[in-house]
N, C-alpha and C positions, 0 to 999 in steps of 0.2 A: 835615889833622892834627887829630885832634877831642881835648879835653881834659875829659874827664867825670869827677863824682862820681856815686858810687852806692852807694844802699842794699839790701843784700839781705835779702828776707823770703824765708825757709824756712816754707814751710806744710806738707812732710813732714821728716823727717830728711836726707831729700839733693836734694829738688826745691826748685828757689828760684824767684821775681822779681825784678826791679829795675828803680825808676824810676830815670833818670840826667839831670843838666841839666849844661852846663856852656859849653865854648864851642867853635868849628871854624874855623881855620883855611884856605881851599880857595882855589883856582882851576879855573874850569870853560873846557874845550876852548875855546870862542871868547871867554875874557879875553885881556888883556894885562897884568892883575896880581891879586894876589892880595888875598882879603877876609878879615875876622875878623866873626863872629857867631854870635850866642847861640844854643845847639844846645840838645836834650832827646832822650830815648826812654825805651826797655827793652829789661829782656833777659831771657831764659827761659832757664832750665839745669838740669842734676845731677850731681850728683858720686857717680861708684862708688864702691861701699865701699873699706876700704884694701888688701883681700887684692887686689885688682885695681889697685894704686899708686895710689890715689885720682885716675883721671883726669877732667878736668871737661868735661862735654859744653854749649856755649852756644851761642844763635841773639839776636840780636838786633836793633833799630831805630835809626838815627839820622838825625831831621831836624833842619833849620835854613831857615829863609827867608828869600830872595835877591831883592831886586825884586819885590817883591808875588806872590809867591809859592814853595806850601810843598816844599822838593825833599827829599831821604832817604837811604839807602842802609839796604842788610841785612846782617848778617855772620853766618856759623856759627864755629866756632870747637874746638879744644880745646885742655886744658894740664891739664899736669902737675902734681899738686900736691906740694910739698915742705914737708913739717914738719920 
């Protein structure tokens, strides 16, 4: 369960970045319990215009490391935006 903040830079109108840090909750397949620590990434996205309900297209990174070493995951992503 990852718990991030994030800043989005818009470098067009509707293309953004964002670095994010924050912290991840996990258990990995051969635990017997669960750990908390400090997470980071980014994400990459855009948002279509509104004649198309502004929907948001995003792909992102999140790593954290576990025992001397760095693990991650990727996500894609979309949502809807509501004004």
């Amino acid at each position: 369960i990852p718990l991030l903040a994030e800043i989005k830079v818009y470098f067009l109108s509707q293309f953004y970045v964002s670095p994010r840090a924050g912290a991840i909750y996990f258990l990995l397949n051969d635990q017997s319990k669960s750990h908390l620590r400090l997470a980071y990434g980014f994400t990459g996205g855009f948002n279509l215009p509104k004649k198309n309900n502004r929907i948001n297209i995003h792909a992102g990174y999140t790593g954290f490391r576990h025992d001397a070493i760095h693990r991650g995951y990727a996500t894609l992503g979309a949502a809807i935006i509501i004004n």
